[in-house]
C-alpha positions, 0 to 999 in steps of 0.5 A, spaced: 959 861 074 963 865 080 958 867 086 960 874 087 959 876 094 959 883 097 963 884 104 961 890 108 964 893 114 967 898 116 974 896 118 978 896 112 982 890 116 976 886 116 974 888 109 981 885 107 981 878 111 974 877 108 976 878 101 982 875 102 980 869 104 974 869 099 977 870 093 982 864 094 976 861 095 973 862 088 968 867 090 969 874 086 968 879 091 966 887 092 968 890 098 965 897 101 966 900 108 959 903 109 951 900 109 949 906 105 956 905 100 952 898 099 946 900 098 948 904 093 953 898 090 947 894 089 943 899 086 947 899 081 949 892 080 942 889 083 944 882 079 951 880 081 951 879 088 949 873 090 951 874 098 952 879 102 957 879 109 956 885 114 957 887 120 952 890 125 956 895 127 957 901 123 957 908 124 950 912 121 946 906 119 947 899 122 947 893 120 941 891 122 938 897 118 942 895 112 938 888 112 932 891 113 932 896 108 934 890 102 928 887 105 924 893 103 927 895 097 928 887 094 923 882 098 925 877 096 929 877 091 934 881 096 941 877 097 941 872 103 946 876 108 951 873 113 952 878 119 959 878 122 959 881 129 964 881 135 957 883 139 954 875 139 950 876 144 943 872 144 940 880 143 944 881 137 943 874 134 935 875 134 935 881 132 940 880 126 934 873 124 929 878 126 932 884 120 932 878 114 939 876 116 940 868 114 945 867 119 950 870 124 957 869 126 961 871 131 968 874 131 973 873 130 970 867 125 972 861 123 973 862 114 972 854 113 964 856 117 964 862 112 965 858 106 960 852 108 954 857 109 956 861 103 957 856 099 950 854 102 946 860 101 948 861 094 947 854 092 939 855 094 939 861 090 942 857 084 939 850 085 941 848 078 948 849 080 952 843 081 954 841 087 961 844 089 966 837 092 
C-alpha cells in the first residue's frame, strides 16, 4: 500500500521540494498552502492521510493551532505530524510535542531524516505492513 502524506505550508517552494522529494520516494502526497486548507482537506478525505508534514509558521492559524485542532477533532486517530520550521529553538520544539506533534525538524531539513521518520511513523499506524529495505 502507497502511504499517502499531506505536506502543509505556505511557501509554494517548500510544498514543492517536499512533494518532490517524497514522491520519488513512493510516498502519494497531497499538498495545501494553509492550516485551514488541510483541515478542510482532511475533512474530506479523513482515510488517505496517513502522515502529515507542517510548518509552524503560517499566516491565520499556525502550525501548532493546526496540531491542536486535529488533536481535538480526531483523537487519537488524528495522523501523526512532522513540523518543519526554521524557528528550531528549544521553545518551539517543545511547543511543537506539547501540540500533539511526533517529531520536528529544523530547516532546511535533511530528506533522508524525513524519510526515516516518515517511514517510522506510518509503519506504527500499519503494523501489519512489511517492513520497508
Amino acid at each position: 500500500m502507497c502511504k499517502q502524506i499531506l505536506v502543509v505550508d505556505d511557501d509554494p517552494f517548500q510544498r514543492r521540494i517536499a512533494e518532490k522529494y517524497l514522491t520519488s520516494r513512493g510516498f502519494q502526497v497531497s499538498t495545501v498552502s494553509s492550516a485551514q486548507e488541510g483541515l478542510l482537506f482532511l475533512e474530506t478525505h479523513p482515510e488517505l492521510i496517513q502522515a502529515i508534514v507542517t510548518d509552524i509558521s503560517m499566516p491565520d492559524m499556525d502550525g501548532f493551532a493546526f496540531s491542536r485542532s486535529l488533536q481535538e477533532i480526531y483523537g487519537p486517530k488524528a495522523p501523526p505530524i512532522v513540523f518543519i520550521s526554521s524557528h528550531a529553538d528549544v521553545q518551539n520544539r517543545v511547543q511543537s510535542y506539547k501540540s500533539g506533534g511526533e517529531y520536528f525538524l529544523a530547516k532546511p531539513w535533511d530528506p533522508d531524516e524525513l524519510m526515516a521518520v516518515l517511514l517510522t511513523l506510518t509503519r506504527s499506524r500499519d503494523p501489519g505492513e512489511p517492513e520497508d529495505s
